[in-house]
Every structure is written in C-alpha cells, then in structure tokens.
C-alpha positions as CSV (number, residue, x, y, z in Angstrom):
1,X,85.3,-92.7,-47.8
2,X,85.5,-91.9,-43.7
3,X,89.3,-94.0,-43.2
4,X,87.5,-94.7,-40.2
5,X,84.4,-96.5,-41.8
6,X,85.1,-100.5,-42.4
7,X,85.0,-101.6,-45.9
8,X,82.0,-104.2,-46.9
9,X,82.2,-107.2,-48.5
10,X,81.4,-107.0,-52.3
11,X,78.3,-109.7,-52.2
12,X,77.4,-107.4,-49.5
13,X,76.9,-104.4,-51.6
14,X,75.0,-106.3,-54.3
15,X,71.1,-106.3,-54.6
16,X,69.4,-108.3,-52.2
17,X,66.6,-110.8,-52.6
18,X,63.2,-110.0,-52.0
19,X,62.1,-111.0,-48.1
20,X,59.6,-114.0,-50.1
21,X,62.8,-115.5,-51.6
22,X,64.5,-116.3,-48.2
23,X,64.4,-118.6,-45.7
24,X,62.6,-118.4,-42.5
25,X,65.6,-117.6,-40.6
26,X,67.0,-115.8,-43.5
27,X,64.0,-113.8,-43.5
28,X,64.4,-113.0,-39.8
29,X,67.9,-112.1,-40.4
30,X,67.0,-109.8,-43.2
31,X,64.4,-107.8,-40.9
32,X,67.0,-107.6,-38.3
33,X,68.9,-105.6,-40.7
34,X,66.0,-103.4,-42.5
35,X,65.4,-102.4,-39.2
36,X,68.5,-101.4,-38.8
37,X,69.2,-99.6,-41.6
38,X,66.2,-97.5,-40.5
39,X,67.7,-96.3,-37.2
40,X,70.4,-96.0,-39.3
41,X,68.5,-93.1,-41.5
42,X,66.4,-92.0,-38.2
43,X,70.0,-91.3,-36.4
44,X,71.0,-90.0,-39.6
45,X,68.1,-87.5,-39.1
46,X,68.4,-87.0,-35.4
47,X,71.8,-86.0,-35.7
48,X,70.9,-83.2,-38.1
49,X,68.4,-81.9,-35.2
50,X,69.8,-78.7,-33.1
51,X,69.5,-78.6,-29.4
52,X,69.3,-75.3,-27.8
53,X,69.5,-75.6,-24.0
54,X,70.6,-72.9,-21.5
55,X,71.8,-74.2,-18.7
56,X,70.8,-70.7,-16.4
57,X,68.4,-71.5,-13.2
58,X,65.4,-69.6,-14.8
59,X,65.5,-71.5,-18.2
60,X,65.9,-75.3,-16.3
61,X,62.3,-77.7,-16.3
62,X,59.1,-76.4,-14.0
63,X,58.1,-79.7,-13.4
64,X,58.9,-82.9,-14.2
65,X,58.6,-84.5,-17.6
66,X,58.3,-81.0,-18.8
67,X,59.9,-79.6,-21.9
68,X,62.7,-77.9,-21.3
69,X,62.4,-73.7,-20.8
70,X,64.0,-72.3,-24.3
71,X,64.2,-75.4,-26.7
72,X,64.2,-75.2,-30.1
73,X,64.0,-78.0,-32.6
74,X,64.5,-77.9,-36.0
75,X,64.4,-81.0,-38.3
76,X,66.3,-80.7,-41.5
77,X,65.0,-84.0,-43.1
78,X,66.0,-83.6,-46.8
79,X,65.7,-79.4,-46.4
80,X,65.7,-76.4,-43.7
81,X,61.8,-77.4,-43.0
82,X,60.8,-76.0,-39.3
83,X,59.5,-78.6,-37.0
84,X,55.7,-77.7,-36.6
85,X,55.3,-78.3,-33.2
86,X,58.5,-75.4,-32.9
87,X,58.1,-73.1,-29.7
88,X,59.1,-69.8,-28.5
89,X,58.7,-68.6,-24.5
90,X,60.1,-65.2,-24.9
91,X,63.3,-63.2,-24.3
92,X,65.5,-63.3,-21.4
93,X,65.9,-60.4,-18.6
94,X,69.5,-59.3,-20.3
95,X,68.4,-59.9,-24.3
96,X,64.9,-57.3,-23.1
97,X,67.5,-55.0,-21.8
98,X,69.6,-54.9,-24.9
99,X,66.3,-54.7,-26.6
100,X,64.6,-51.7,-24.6
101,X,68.3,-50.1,-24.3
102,X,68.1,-49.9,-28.5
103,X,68.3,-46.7,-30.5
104,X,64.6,-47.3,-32.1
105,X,63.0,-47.8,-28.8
106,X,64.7,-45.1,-27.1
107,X,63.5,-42.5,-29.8
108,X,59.9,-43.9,-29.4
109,X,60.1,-43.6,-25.9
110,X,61.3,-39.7,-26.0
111,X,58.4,-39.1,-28.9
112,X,55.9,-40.8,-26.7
113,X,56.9,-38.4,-23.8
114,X,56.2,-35.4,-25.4
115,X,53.3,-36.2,-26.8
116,X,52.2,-36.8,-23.4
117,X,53.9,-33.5,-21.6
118,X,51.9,-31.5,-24.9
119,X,48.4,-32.4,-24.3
120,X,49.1,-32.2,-20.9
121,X,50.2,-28.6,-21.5
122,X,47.5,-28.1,-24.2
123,X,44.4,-29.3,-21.9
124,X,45.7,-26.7,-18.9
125,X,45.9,-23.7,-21.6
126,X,42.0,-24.8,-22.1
127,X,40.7,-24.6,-18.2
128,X,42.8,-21.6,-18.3
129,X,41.3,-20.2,-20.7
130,X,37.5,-21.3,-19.9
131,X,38.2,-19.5,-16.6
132,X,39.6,-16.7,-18.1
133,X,36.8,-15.7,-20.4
134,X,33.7,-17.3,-18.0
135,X,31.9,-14.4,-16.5
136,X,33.2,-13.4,-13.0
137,X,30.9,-13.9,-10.2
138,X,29.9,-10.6,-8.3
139,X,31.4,-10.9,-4.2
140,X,28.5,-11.3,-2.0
141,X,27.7,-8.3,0.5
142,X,28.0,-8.1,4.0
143,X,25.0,-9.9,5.2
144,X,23.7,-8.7,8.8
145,X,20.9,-11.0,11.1
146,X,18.3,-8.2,10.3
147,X,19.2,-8.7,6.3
148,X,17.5,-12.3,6.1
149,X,14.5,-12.2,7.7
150,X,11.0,-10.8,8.6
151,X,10.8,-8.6,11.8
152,X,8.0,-9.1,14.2
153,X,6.8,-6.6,16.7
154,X,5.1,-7.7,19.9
155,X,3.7,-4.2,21.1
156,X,1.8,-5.7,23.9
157,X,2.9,-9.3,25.2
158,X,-0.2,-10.2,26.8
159,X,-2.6,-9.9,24.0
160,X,-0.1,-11.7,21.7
161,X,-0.3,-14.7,24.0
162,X,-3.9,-14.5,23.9
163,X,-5.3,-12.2,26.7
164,X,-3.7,-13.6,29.8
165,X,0.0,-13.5,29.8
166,X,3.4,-12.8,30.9
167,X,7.1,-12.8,29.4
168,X,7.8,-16.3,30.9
169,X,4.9,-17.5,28.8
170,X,6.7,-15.7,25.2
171,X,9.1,-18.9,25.3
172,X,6.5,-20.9,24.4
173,X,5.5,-19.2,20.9
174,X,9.2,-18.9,20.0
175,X,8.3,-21.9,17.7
176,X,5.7,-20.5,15.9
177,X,8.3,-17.5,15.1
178,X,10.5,-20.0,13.6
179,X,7.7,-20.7,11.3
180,X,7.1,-17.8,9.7
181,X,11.4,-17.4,9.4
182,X,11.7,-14.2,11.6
183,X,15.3,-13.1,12.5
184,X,14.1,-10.7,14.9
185,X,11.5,-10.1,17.6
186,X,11.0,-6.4,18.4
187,X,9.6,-6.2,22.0
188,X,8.2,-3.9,24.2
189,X,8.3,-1.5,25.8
190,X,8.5,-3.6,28.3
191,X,10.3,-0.9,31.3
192,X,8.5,0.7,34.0
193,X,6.8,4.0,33.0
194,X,4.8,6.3,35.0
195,X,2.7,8.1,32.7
196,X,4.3,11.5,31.9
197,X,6.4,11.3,34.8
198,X,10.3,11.4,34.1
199,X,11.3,10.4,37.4
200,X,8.8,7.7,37.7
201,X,10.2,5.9,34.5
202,X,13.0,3.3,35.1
203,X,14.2,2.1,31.5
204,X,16.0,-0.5,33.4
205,X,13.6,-2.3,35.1
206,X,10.8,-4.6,33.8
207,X,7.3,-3.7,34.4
208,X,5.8,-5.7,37.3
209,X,3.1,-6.5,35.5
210,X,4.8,-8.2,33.0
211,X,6.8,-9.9,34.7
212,X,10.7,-9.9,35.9
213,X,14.3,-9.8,34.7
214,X,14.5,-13.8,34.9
215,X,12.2,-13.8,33.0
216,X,13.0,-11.9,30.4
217,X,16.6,-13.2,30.5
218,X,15.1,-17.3,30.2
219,X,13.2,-15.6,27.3
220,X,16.1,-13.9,25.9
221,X,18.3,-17.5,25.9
222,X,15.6,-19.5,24.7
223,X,15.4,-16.9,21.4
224,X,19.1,-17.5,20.8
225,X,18.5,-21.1,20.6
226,X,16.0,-20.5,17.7
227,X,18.4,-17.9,16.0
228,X,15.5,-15.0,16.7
229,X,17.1,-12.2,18.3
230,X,15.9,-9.9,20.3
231,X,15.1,-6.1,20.0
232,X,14.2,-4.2,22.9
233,X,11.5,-1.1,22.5
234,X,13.0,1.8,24.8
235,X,10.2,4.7,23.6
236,X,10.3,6.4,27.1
237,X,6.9,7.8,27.8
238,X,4.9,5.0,26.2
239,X,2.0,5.3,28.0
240,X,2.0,8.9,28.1
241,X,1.2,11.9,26.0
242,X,4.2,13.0,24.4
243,X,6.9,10.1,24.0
244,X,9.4,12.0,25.0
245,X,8.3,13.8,27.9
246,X,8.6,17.8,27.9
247,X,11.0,19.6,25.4
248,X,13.1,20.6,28.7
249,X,13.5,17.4,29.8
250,X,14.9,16.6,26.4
251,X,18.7,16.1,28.0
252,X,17.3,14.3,31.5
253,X,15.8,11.6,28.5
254,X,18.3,11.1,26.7
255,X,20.6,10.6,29.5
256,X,18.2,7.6,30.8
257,X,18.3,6.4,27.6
258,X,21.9,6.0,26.6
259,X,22.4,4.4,30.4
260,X,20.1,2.2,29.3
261,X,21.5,1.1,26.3
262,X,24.2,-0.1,27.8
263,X,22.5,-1.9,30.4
264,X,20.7,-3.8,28.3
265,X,23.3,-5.1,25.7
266,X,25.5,-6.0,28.8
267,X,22.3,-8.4,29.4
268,X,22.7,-9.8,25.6
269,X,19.3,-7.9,23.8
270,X,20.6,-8.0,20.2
271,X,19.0,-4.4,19.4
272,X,16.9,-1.3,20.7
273,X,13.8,0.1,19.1
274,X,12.9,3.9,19.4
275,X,9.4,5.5,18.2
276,X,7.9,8.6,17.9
277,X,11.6,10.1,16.7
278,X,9.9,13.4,14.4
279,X,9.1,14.8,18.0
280,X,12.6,14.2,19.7
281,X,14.3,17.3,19.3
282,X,17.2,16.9,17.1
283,X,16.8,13.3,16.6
284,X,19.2,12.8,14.0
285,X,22.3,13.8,16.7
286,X,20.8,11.5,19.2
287,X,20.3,8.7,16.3
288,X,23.5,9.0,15.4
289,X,25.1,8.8,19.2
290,X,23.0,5.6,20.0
291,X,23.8,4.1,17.2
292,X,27.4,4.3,18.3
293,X,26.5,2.9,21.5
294,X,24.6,0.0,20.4
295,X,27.5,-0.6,17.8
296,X,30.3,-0.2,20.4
297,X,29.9,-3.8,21.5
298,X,29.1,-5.5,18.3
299,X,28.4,-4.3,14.8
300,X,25.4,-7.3,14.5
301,X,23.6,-4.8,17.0
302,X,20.2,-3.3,15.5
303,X,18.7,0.6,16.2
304,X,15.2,1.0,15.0
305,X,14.0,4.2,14.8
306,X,10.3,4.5,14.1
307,X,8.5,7.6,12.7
308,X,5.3,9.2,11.8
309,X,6.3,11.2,9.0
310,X,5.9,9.8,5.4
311,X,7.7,12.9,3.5
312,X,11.0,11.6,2.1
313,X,13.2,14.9,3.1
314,X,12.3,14.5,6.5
315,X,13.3,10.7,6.5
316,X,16.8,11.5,5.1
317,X,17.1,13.7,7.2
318,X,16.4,11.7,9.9
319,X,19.3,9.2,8.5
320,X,21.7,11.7,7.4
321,X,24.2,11.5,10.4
322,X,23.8,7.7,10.8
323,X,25.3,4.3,8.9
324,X,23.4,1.6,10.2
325,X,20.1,2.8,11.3
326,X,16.9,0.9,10.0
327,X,14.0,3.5,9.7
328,X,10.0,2.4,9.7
329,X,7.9,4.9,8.7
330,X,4.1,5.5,7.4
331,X,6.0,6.1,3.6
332,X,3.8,3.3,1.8
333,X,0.9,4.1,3.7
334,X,-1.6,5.4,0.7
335,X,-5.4,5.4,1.3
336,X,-5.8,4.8,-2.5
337,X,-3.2,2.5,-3.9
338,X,-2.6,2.4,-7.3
339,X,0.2,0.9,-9.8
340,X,1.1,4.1,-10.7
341,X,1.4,5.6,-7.3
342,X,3.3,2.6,-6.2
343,X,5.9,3.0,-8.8
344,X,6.5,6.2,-8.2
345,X,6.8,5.7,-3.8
346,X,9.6,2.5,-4.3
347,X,11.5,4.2,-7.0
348,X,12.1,7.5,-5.4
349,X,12.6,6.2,-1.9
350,X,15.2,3.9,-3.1
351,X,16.7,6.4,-5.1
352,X,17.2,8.5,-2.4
353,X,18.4,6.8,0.0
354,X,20.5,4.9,-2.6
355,X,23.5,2.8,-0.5
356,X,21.4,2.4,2.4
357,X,19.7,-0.8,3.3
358,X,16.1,0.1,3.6
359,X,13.2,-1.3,5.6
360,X,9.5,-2.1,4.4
361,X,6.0,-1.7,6.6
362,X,2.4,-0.3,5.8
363,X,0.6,-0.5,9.5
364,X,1.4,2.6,11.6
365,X,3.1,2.8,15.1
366,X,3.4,6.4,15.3
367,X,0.8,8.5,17.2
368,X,0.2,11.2,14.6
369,X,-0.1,9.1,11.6
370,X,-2.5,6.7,13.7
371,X,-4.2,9.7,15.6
372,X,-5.1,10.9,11.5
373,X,-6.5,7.8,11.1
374,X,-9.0,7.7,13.9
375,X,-10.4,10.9,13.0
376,X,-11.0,10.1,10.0
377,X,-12.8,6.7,10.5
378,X,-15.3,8.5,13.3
379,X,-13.1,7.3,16.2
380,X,-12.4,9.3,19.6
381,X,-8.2,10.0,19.5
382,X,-8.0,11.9,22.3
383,X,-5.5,10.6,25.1
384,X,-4.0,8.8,22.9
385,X,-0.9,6.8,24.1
386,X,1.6,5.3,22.3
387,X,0.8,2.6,23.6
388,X,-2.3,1.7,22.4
389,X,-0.9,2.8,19.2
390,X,1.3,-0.1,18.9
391,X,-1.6,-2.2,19.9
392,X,-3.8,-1.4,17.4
393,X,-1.4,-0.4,14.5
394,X,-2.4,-3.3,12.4
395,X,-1.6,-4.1,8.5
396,X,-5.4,-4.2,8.8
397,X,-5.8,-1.3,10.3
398,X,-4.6,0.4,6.8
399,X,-5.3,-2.0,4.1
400,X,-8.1,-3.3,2.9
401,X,-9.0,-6.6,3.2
402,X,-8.6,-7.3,-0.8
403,X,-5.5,-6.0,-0.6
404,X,-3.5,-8.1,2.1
405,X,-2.2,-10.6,0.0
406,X,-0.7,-8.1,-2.6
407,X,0.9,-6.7,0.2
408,X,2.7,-9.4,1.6
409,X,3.8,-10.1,-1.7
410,X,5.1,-6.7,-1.9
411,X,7.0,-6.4,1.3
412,X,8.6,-9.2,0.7
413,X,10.3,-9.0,-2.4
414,X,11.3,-5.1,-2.0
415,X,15.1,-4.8,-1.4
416,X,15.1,-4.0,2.1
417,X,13.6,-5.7,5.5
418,X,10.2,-6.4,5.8
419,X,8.7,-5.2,9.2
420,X,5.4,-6.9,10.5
421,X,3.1,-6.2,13.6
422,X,2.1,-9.8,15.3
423,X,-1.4,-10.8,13.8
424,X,-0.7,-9.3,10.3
425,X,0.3,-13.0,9.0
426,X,-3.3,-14.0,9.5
427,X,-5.1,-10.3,8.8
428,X,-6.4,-10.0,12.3
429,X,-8.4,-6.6,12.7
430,X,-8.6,-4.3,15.6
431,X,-11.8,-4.0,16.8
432,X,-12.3,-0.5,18.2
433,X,-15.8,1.0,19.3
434,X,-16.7,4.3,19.1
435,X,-15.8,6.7,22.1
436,X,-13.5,3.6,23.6
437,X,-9.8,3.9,23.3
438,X,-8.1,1.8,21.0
439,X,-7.3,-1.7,22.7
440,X,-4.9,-4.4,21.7
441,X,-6.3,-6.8,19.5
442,X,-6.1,-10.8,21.2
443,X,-4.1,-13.0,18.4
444,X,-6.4,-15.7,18.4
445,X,-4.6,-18.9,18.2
446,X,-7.6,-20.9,18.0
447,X,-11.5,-20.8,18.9
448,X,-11.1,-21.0,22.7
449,X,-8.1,-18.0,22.9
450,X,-11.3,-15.7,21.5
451,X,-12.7,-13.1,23.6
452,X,-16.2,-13.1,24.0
453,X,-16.5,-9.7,21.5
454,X,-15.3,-12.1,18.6
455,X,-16.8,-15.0,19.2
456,X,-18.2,-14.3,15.6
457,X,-15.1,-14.8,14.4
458,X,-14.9,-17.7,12.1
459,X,-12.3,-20.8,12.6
460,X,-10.5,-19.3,9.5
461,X,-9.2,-16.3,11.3
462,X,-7.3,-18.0,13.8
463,X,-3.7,-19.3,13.4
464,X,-5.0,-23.0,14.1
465,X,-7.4,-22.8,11.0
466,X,-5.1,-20.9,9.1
467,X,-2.1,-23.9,9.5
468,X,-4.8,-26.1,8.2
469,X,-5.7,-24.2,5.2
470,X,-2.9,-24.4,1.9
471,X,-4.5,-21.5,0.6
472,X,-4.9,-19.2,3.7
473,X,-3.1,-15.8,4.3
474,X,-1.0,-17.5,7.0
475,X,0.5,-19.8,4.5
476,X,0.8,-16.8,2.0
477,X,3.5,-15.8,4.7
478,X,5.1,-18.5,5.3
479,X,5.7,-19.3,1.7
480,X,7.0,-16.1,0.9
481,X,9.2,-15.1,4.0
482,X,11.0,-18.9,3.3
483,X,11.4,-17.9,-0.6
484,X,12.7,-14.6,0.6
485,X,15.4,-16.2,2.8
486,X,16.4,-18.9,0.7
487,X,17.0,-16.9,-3.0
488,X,19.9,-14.5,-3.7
489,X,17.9,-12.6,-5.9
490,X,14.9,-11.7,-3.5
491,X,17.7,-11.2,-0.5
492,X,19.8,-8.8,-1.6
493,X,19.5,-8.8,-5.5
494,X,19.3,-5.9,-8.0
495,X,16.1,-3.7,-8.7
496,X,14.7,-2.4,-11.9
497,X,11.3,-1.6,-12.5
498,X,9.7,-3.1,-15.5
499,X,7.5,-1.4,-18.1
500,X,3.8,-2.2,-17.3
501,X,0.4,-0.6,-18.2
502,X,-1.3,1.7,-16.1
503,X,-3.1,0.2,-13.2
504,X,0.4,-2.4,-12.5
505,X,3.6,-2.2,-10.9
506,X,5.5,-5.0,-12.2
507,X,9.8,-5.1,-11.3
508,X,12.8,-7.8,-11.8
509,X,14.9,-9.1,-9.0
510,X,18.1,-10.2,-9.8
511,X,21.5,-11.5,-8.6
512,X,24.8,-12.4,-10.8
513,X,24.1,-16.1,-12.1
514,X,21.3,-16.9,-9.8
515,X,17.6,-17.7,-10.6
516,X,15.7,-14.0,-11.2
517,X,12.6,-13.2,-10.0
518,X,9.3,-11.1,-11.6
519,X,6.9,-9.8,-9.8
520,X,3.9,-8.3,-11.3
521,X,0.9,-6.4,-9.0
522,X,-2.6,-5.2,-9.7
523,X,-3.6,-3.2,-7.7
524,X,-6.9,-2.2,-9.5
525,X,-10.8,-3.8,-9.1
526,X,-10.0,-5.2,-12.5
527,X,-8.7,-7.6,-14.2
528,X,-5.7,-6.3,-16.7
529,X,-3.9,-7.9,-19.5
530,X,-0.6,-6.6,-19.6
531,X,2.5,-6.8,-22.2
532,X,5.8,-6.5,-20.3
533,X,8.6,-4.0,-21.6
534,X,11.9,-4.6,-21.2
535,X,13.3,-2.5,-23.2
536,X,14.2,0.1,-20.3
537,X,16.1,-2.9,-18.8
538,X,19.8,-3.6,-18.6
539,X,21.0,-6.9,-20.4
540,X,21.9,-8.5,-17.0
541,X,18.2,-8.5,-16.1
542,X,16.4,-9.1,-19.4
543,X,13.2,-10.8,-19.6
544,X,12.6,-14.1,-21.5
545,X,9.8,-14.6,-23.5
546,X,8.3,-17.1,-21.1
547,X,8.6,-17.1,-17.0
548,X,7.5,-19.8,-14.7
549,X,4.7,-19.5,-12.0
550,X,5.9,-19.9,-8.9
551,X,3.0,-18.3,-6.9
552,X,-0.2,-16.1,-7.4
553,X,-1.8,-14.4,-4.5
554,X,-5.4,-15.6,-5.6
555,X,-6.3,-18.8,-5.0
556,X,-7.0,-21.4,-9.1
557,X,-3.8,-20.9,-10.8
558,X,-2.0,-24.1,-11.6
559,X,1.7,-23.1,-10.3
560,X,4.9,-24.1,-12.2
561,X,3.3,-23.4,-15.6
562,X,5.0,-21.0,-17.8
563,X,3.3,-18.0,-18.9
564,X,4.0,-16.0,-21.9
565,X,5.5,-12.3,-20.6
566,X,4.1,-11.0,-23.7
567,X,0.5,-11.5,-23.2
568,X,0.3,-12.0,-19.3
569,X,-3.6,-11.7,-17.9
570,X,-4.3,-10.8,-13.9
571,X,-7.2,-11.0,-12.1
572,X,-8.1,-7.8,-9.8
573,X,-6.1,-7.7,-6.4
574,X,-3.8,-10.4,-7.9
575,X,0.0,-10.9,-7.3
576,X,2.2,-13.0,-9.7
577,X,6.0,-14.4,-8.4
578,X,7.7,-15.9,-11.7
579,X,10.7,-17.3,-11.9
580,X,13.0,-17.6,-14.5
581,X,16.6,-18.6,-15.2
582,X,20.3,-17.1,-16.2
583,X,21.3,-16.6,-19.4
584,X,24.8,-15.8,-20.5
C-alpha cells in the first residue's frame, strides 16, 4: 500500500447494505459515494488515456472548439483496445522528408527514372526509324510561269474583241482569261509593218490602228494583276510575203529585231514570239542569240519560236543550240488520226527531245503548212500573209468537229504546255469563201457580237451560251486546264504509255506519292472495248484493277464511278480521265 494512501476504517471495508435497507438520508449518503466511486474508476480510466499534442504553430486548433491538429487517443480500459473514433491527419514537413530521403524510395525513384529516359529513348529509335525506311519524296522541278498554264494567242486583237476594237479595249477580257487558267497571252504582232518593206517596218512602235503605247502599257499592268503575262509577237514581215523579208536583208532583220528585244522587256512584256523560223536562214544561231537576250534580264522570260515544219530532225534541229526555247509546230497535225498513229507521234517526239520541256498545238500558224491546207480544201492561197494565217489558223481549221473534245483532252494532259488560238475553247470555225482571202474569224461572245455572215450561228456557239451550258466545249476547257494546274501528276508528272488495242492511245501520268492519272482516247468511229496492259509499266506507275471516272468527253457518263481497267468500254470519239490513288 501507496505510504501515501490513508488507511480506512475496518467497518468501512466491510460489505455494505443494500440502498433499500437505509435510511432516507442514509440512502442519499450512500449515492453520494457510489457516485463517487465511479469517477473514482472513470479517473482511473482517464488517467490510462495518452495525450499526444505538439505544441508547433501548424499542429495548434483551426478554429475554435476544434480538436486539436495531431491527437491521438487511446483508451486502455481493461486491455490495449484503440479508441474507435481514433484519427490520423498525416505526417509533418520534416517526418515526409525523412520519409522521401529513405533508402526504398530513393531506389524507386532512380528505377522510375529510367524507365522513363528508356521509352523515351525507345519511342525516338521508332520515328527514326519510320523515317528512315518511308519512301523518300522526289524534289520538285523548277517550275517556270509558262509550266502551269494554257497559252493563248490573240493573232488579231480586233476580231477577238468582236469586230470593233482596240488594245485599250483587251483589259476588259482579261477576266475571261482568268477563266480558262491561262498563264500567258501571246499577242500580236502588234508593230508597224509596211508590207515587204524593211525600212518601213518599226518593231518598236505600235500600229496606229491598233492603238498606242499607253495603251498597250495600261494593258500590260492590268495582265500582271491577273498573273497572265504577256508575250509579244515580233514576226517582222507579217503582212507581207516572206516573214523575213529578202535572204539579203537577213542581217538588217535581225538587227531590228534584237534592238527590239530589248526595248520591249525594258517596257516589262514577259516574252517574245517568232514565226515562220524554217525560212530564217540559220535560225537555230539566231534562236539561240535571242534567247540570250530575252534571258539576260530575267530567266522567267519566254521565246516562242513557231514553225511550219512537222519533221522531227528539222525541229531538233531547230532546238539544238538553245536551253529554253518553247517550239510550236504543225507535228500533231494528221489528216487521219488514229490511236496507232498517235502513239507513235507523242512517243518519238518525247523521246527525242528527251530533257526538254515540250509544247503542245494542232491548229497551224505557219504559212506553208496553212497555204497546203487551202489548196487542198479548194481555197485561193495566193498572197497569202502571215497574217491572215494567224487569223484563220483555228483548232477547227484542222480537226473535225467530232474530234475537238478528244483533243482538248489530249493537249492537256501531255507533258509539256498546251498552246491555244483564241476561239478554240468554244470550236469557233473560220468561215472562208472561195476566191476571198482568209479573214479572221469574230469570237462571238454572244448573239449581238455576230456578224451578219453568221447570224445562223446558233446561241451554243457563243461564249455566253457556252458558260451556260455544263456540258459544252467551253466548260470541257475550263475543267481541264483547272485539273491540269492544280495536280502534280498532270503538271509535270512521269509518262508511260499503256498497252491498248488498236484503234486507242491510252497512257499513265504520274508523280511520286500524288494521285495518278489514266487517260484513255478513241480516236475511231467506233465504239471499242478495251483490256489495259500494264505489264510494260514500271511498278511506280502500275495500274489497279479499278480507276475512278473523273471525266469523259461525251456527254451520259455518271462521273466518280469506278470502272474496272480490265474490261473498260468507250464510245467513238470518246475521252476517259480516271483517277486513281498511291500505293506503296
């Protein structure tokens, strides 16, 4: 016993009465003391309880009457029982230190790591390697203007504008060139020239009757605007006999010439034009020292040399001291078109002038090839003039009606620049009587611009009834010069013929990754059936077994349906563009 404790009394520690055997105040007493004697056991509990209190700022109450931050309570009543109601609020700044500073985390930290720095690594080795081993995509080629777009020659600027006009009046059809996506508007000639008369002809100044040099300057700033550029036609003798004079004035020429080269690109014209070349006496020297002057300012400067000749040597040679130089000639011009023949025309010219970017054009601006023609159609070609050559050296002029749409499909998915006369987008004809010389033809851009010869002409033939119509040759054009301009393949894409039957001429375009291009052409009266080979074909420009229509040049066919290559059926004159996709 505690020396400290006071001893009871013995009758004290004896048993005690039940509460109904004492007395009122007894009874009262007694409670007084069982009540005590139960704080006494409470105490005896409460002082078994443990009271864990940090005293530092963070751990003191939030608010009043709350519990304090950090206590535990533990009641031991009779064992080591935990309190239910026991809480825990977490670990201190310094014990998550000593926590986070421990061996175990620090190794999970340093696993975690390089986990993280090894997929890291591992993903990079993967678009490494995707690049690697994904096929490389070929560098584009130099692009020039002339590369992207249709050319359109306006031989005589006054019929073109309807009958009645003058350069001033061109500005106002510059839109309707920006329809039909031309890059490049070959003029002329435009200069004074007095028939066969070397000293009466001024390459340097504008015919009166056309107009003046403000003019042709407003015209020239206006075309910049649009992105057409300008080409100016410098054929001396145009409305003579021989386009280049006398063969001893050959050096007095070609000195006017070359002075007016310069003049003219100091005046901004974006290119010169030149016809009749066959006759020039050694043309290919004086091709190759123009082009050198029209280059000397800028390389996006154009020479055009036109010619009559159609035999392939004499075209190279033409070419074979020049870099640059676009030659239009009467090479596709055949009286009897075939598949076969057609074949045989594309694939040798491109092989031989393999390199080289080529240029595209059936109607005729040369006076010997032209001249041929009249003859044979019954037609008086004496006195002759240039001139009226290049008004009256229509697509029609050489094609037959039939045949139009095929080739405008043609011309414009050849690699190379197409070359157009104005009125070929709509098929306007020359109308030439016999024992008349050959007049420009009017472009009729609608039923009041028509002479009083054609008033038999029907609504359909002129460009405002042709914009109306979905299905017209106008929009034929229009469709295919914007495909041309807008698709890789068609711009500047690979060519390789494709195995056809007899009667078709059928060929792949093709560019690295891009969409590809098949074009198939009948050029017979009758319908053919054809089964395409491929097998001459590399693998870059395979065919699939099924291509979708993107255009026909007869009028029915639903478009954007695919058609199986193997058993392909066209109609006769009929044109097929299909397109079909890359595969790796």
């Amino acid at each position: 016993m505690d020396p400290a404790e006071p001893e009871l009394p013995t009758d004290a520690q004896g048993p005690r009465p039940p509460p109904s055997a004492l007395s009122e105040p007894e009874a009262q007493g007694h409670s007084a003391g069982g009540d005590s004697g139960t704080m006494s056991r409470d105490t005896e509990v409460d002082m078994k309880e443990v009271e864990l209190s940090e005293l530092e700022p963070e751990k003191q109450p939030m608010a009043a009457g709350a519990e304090k931050n950090g206590l535990v309570k533990a009641k031991a009543a009779g064992g080591a029982e935990l309190a239910a109601g026991a809480k825990f609020t977490g670990l201190s700044k310094e014990e998550l230190l000593a926590a986070a500073g421990g061996r175990g985390w620090a190794r999970a930290r340093a696993a975690l790591l390089l986990l993280f720095w090894l997929g890291w690594l591992g993903m990079l080795a993967g678009a490494v390697a995707i690049i690697v081993r994904a096929p490389r995509c070929r560098p584009l080629p130099a692009q020039a203007w002339w590369h992207r777009g249709p050319l359109y020659r306006v031989g005589d600027a006054s019929a073109f504008l309807g009958g009645a006009g003058r350069l001033a009046d061109l500005r106002e059809r510059l839109d309707y060139l920006s329809t039909l996506k031309v890059k490049g508007l070959v003029l002329g000639p435009i200069h004074k020239n007095q028939k066969d008369d070397l000293t009466g002809t001024d390459l340097q100044l504008i015919d009166p009757t056309l107009g003046f040099r403000e003019d042709f300057d407003s015209l020239l700033q206006a075309a910049k605007k649009k992105s057409i550029h300008v080409i100016l036609d410098l054929t001396p003798n145009y409305r003579g006999q021989n386009s280049w004079f006398l063969p001893e004035q050959r050096n007095a020429t070609a000195t006017k010439v070359k002075e007016a080269l310069s003049f003219w690109l100091q005046a901004g014209v974006d290119g010169f034009q030149v016809r009749d070349v066959e006759n020039l006496m050694d043309a290919s020297s004086f091709l190759a020292e123009w082009e050198n002057i029209t280059k000397s300012s800028s390389k996006d400067r154009l020479l055009i040399a036109g010619t009559n000749s159609s035999d392939l040597q004499q075209l190279l040679s033409l070419l074979e001291s020049t870099q640059d130089v676009l030659l239009t000639s009467s090479y596709l011009l055949s009286p009897s078109p075939t598949g076969e023949h057609m074949k045989f025309l594309v694939t040798q010219y491109l092989n031989g002038t393999a390199g080289r970017w080529c240029s595209w054009s059936v109607s005729v601006q040369a006076r010997g090839a032209w001249r041929g023609w009249m003859q044979e159609a019954g037609l008086d070609s004496q006195g002759l003039s240039l001139l009226q050559v290049s008004q009256a050296g229509l697509l029609t002029s050489f094609v037959p009606a039939q045949l139009l749409r095929l080739y405008q499909l043609l011309l414009f998915t050849l690699p190379g620049t197409p070359v157009f006369s104005y009125g070929d987008e709509i098929g306007l004809q020359a109308v030439t009587l016999p024992g008349q010389p050959a007049e420009a033809p009017v472009m009729p851009w609608d039923k009041s611009s028509l002479p009083d010869t054609s008033r038999s002409m029907g609504v359909n033939m002129t460009v405002k009834g042709q914009n109306e119509d979905p299905f017209s040759l106008l929009s034929l054009f229009r469709r295919l010069s914007d495909q041309r301009g807008k698709e890789r393949s068609l711009l500047h894409g690979d060519f390789h013929i494709v195995s056809s039957p007899p009667g078709l001429l059928s060929y792949v375009r093709h560019w690295d990754q891009n969409e590809r291009f098949l074009v198939v052409l009948n050029f017979g009266d009758v319908g053919l059936s054809a089964t395409l080979g491929a097998s001459a074909l590399p693998a870059s420009a395979s065919l699939p077994a099924q291509a979708s229509l993107l255009l026909s040049t007869q009028p029915g066919r639903e478009e954007g349906v695919s058609l199986e290559l193997g058993a392909l059926s066209l109609g006769p004159h009929e044109g097929l563009l299909l397109r079909f996709p890359y595969e790796a």
